[in-house]
C-alpha positions as MATLAB code, in Angstrom:
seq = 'XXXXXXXXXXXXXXXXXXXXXXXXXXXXXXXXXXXXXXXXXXXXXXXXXXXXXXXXXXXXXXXXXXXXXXXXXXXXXXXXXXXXXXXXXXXXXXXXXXXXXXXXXXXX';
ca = [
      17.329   -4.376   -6.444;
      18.919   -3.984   -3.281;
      16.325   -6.117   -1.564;
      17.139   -9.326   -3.996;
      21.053   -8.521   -3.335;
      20.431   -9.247    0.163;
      18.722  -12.192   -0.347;
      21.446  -13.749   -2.459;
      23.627  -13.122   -0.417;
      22.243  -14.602    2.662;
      21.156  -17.716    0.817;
      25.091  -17.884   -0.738;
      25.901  -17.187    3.276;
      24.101  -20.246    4.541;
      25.131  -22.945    1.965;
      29.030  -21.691    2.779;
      28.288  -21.893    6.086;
      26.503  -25.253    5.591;
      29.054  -26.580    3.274;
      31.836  -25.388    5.839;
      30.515  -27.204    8.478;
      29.616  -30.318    6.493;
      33.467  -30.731    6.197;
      34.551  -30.140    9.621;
      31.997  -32.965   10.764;
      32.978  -36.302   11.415;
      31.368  -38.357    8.448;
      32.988  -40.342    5.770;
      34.310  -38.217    2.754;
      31.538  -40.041    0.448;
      28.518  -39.031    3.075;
      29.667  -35.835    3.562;
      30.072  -35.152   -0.668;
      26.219  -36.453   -0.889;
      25.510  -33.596    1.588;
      27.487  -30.969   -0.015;
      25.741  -31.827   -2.617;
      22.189  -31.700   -1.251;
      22.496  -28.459    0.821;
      24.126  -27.059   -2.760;
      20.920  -28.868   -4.902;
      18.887  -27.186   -1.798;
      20.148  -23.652   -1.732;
      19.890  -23.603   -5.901;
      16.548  -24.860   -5.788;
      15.816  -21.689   -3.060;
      17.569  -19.396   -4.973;
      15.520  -20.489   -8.240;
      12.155  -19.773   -6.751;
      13.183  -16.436   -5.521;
      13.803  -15.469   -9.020;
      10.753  -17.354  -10.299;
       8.865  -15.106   -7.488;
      10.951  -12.006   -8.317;
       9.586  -12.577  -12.156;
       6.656  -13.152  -11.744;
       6.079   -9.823   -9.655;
       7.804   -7.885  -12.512;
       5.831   -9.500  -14.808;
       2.325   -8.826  -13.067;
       3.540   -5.049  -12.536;
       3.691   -4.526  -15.763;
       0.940   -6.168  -16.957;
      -1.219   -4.498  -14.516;
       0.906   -1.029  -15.832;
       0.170   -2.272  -19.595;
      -4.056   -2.032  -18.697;
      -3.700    1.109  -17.723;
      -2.024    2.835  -20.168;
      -4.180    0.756  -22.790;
      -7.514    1.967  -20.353;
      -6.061    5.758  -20.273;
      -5.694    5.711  -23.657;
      -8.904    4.183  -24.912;
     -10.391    7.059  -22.473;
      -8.251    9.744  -24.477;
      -9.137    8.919  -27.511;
     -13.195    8.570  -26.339;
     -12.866   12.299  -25.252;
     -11.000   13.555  -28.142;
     -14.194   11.448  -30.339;
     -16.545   13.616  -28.101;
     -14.434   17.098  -28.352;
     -14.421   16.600  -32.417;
     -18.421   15.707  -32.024;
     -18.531   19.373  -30.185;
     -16.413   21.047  -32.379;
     -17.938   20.166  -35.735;
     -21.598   20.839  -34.242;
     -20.594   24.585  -33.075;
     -18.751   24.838  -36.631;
     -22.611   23.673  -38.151;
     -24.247   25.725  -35.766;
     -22.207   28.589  -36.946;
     -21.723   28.060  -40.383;
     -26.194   27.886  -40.331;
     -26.005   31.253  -38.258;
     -23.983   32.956  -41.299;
     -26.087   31.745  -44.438;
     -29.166   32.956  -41.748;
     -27.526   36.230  -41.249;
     -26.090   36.995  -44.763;
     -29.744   35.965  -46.543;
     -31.262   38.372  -44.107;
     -28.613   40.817  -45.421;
     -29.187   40.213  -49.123;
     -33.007   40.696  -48.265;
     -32.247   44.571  -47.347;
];
């Protein structure tokens, strides 16, 4: 955040520093309102797409942190499918291993 401090503040530093030397020049009050106003409608316009820039970064980080969470968990649940798959066919393999053994039991 630090980094979009600064730049406020050097964009609020140049449109005093324009405005301030606007009125210390030797134009007509009228001429030198219209460029107030300009280097004002200027500096806004400036400062608006920084932010627009700003948000959109944000915006794509996020996204971009949203596919792979969705991507890590789509890969989690895949392996937990395949560990389930595993674990039920040693359970069958067992459970087939038991009836085996206690038929050959009930045989003696």
């Amino acid at each position: 955040m630090s980094r979009s401090n600064t730049v406020i503040g050097i964009l609020a530093g140049a449109a005093i520093g324009a405005a301030v030397g606007i009125l210390f020049a030797p134009d007509k009050g009228e001429k030198t309102r219209r460029k107030i106003k300009d280097g004002f409608d200027n500096q806004k316009d400036e400062l608006q797409n920084k932010f627009n820039q700003l948000s959109d970064q944000v915006k794509s980080k996020f996204s971009k942190a949203k596919v792979d969470l969705e991507s890590g968990f789509d890969e989690l649940v895949a392996n937990a499918q395949d560990t389930k798959e595993d674990v039920i066919a040693a359970l069958e393999k067992k459970l087939a291993d038991l009836k085996a053994q206690a038929a050959a039991a009930s045989k003696k």
